[in-house]
N, C-alpha and C positions, 0 to 999 in steps of 0.2 A: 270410520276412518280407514282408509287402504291403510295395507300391510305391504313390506318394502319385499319382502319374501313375492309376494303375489304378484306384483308389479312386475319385478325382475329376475325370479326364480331363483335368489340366491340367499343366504341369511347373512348378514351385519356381520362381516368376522369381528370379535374380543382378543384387540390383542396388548400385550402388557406393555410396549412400549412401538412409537409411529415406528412405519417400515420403512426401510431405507432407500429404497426404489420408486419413487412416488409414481404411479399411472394417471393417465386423466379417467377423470369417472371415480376414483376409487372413494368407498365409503368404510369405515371402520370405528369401532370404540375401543379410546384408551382407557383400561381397567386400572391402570395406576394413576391417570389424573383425572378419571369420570367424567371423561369428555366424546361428547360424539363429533369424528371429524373428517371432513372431505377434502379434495382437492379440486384448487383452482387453478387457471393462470393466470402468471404474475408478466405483464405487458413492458412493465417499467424496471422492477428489482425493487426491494425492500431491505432497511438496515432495519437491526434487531440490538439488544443493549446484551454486551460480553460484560465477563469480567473484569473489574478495575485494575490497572497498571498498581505497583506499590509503590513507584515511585511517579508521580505527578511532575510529567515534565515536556516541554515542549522543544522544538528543534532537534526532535530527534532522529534516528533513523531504522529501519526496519529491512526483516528478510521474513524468507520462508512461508509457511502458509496459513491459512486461518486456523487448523487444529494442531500445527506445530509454526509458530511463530517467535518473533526473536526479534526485541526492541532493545537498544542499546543507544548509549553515549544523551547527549541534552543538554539542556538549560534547566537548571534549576533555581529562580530567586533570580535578581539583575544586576551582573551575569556569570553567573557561577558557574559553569561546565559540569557536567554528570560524567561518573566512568561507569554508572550501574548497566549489566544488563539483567536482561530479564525472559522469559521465556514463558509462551504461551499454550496451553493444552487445552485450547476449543471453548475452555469455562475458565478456568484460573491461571494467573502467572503466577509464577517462581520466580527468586532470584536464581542467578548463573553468577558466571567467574567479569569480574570487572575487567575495564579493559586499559590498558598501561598507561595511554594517554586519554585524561578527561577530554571530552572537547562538545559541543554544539554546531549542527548547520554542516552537519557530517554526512556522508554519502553512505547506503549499504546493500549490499548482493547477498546470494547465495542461498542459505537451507538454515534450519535449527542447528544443524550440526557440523555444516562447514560452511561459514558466514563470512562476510569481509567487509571490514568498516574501511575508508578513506575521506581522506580531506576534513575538512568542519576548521575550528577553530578554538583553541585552548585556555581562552578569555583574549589576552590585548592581542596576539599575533594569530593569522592564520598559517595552517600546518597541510603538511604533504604526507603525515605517516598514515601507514597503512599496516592493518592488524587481521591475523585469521585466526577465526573462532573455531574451538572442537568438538564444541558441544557442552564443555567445561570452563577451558581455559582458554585468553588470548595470547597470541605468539605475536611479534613482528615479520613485516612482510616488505617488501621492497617501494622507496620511498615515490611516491607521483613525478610527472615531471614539470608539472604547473602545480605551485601551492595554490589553493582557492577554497573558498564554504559557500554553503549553496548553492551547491552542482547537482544535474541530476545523474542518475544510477540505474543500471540494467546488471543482467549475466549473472556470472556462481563468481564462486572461490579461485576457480581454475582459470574463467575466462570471461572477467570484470568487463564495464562498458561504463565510462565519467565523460560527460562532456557540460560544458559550460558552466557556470559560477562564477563568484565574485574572488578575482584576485588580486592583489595589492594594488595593481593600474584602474583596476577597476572589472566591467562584466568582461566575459569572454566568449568564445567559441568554439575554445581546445578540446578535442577528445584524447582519449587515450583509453588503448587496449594492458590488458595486465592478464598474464599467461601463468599466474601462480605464484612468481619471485618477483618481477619488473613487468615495469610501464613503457607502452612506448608510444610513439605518436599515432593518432589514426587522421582522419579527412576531419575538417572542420564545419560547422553547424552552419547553415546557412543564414541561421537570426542568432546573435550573439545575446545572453541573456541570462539569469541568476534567478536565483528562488523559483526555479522548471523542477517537472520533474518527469521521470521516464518508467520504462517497462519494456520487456521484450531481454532479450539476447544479445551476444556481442556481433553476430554476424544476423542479427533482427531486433533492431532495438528501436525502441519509442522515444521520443520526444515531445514534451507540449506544455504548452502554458508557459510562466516565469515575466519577469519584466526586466523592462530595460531603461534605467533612473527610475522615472514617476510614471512610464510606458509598463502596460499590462498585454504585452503578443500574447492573439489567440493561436498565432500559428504550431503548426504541428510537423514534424518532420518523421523522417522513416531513414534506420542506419541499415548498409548492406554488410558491414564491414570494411569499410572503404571510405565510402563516401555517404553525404545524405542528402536526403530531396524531400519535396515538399507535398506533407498529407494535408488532408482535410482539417479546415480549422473548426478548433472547438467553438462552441455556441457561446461559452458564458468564458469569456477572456478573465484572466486571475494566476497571481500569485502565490506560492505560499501554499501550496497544493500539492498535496498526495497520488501515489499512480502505482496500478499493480495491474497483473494480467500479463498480456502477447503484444506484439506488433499488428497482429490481426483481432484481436478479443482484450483490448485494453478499457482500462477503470481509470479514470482521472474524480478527486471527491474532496472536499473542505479548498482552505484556501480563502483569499483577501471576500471572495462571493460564499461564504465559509459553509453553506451545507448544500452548495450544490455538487450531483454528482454524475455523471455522462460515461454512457458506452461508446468506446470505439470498435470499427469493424473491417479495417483496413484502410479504410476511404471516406469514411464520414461518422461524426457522434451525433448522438443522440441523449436525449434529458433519460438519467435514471431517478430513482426514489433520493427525498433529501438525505441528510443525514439528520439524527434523534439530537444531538452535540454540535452545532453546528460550529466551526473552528477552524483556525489556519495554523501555520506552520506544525505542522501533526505527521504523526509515523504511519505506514501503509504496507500490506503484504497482501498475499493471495494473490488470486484470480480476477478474471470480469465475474465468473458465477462464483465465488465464495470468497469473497471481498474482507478483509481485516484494516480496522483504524483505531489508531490509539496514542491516548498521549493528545499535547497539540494547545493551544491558546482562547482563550475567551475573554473573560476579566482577568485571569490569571491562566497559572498553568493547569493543564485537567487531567486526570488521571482515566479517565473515559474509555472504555473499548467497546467499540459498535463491531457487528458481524453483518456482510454484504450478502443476500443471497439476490442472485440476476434474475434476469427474464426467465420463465419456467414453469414448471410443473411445483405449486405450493400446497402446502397442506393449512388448512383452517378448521378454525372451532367453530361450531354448527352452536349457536346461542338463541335464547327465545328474544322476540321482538313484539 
């Protein structure tokens, strides 16, 4: 039997846990889980199973990133509003500080540690309040100017990004920028629509997916700050769907087609890996390449966090066959 030394002049490094860096080619054994393991690439992207939310609940909304993440607000039970939030450390959540107004089908921006819930709905009415998170505790923040739930959501704390959802007339198209204290108007959507969901920034924001009545647009849109215009439509039109990422590197994933999941790249999607849970109306953060979902609907509500990693350089377990 060849030796790997002879082949390629170098020895199998042992090392106590994978390297952070992955290369192509690289070969290695982990001493702490007595596995030998290489890298491959990953064409499509693949979810992986996180740690369980503690509170199982669906219409929620999320920020920040896959190894500091932040789910907050929900549905718990039919229809109970959640004010839990919660926060995620790459393996486990914790609880954090609740947030003043319960509510579901609520919008969220920002970081683990300066986050911004708006809109959703508090059981029988829908609400305009808006809350900023510190990392601890939620504060009040200046009220929307269109109440509505199931809107989607771009930007931080500092410089939020709501457009469309459902409001007491019914769907909309309204956007509105929020500067830290208040809301104010921005350019309207060019497909008015509810249960969408977004990514990107307030002067680069994503739009895609949602419906319009018993209508499922696959259209997609692009915000400049201003105004918006029309990107590439998604492959698998759906409601009820999650979105994290850029205006150029966007994640759209679960939803009414509940485990499909698609790269954007400015101009066109593309089919990524299912999801493990497959589910709609569910919480979403991170990136295109480290993708965070959690929370979200099947038979009931599911407590469920999958981890996204993209197209790329992966590392595999080298097993006998």
């Amino acid at each position: 039997m060849s030796e790997y030394k002879k082949i390629h002049g170098i020895h199998i490094q042992a090392l106590a846990s994978d390297p952070s860096n992955l290369g192509a080619g690289q070969v290695w054994y982990n001493t702490t889980s007595n596995q030998l393991k290489i890298t491959a690439v990953s064409t499509s992207g693949a979810w992986a199973t996180g740690g369980n939310l503690g509170t199982g609940r669906q219409n929620l909304a999320g920020a920040g990133t896959q190894t500091a993440g932040l789910a907050f607000g929900g549905r718990v039970g039919a229809p109970s509003p959640s004010n839990a939030t919660e926060h995620y450390d790459g393996s486990a959540w914790t609880a954090g500080g609740n947030m003043a107004t319960a509510r579901y089908g609520l919008a969220g921006a920002g970081t683990q540690t300066a986050g911004l819930a708006f809109g959703g709905s508090a059981g029988p009415t829908k609400t305009n309040v808006t809350e900023h998170y510190d990392g601890s505790a939620w504060t009040s923040g200046g009220n929307m100017g269109t109440t509505r739930m199931s809107l989607g959501d771009a930007g931080t704390q500092t410089a939020g990004l709501a457009f469309g959802g459902s409001n007491p007339s019914g769907y909309t198209a309204v956007t509105e920028h929020y500067d830290g204290s208040a809301w104010t108007a921005g350019g309207n959507m060019g497909t008015a629509r509810y249960y969408l969901a977004g990514a990107g920034t307030q002067t680069a924001g994503l739009a895609f997916g949602g419906a319009q009545g018993m209508d499922t647009p696959n259209a997609t849109e692009h915000y400049d700050g201003s105004a918006w215009t029309a990107g590439g439509n998604m492959g698998t039109a759906r409601m009820s769907l999650a979105g994290a990422g850029t205006q150029t590197a966007g994640l759209a994933f679960g939803g009414n087609t509940p485990g499909a999941t698609e790269h954007y790249d400015g101009s066109a999607w593309t089919a990524g890996g299912n999801l493990a849970t497959a589910r709609d109306v569910l919480g979403g953060a991170g990136t295109q390449a480290a993708g965070l979902a959690f929370g979200g609907y099947i038979a009931s509500q599911t407590n469920a966090t999958e981890e996204y990693t993209g197209p790329g350089i992966i590392s595999k377990t080298v097993t006998a066959s």
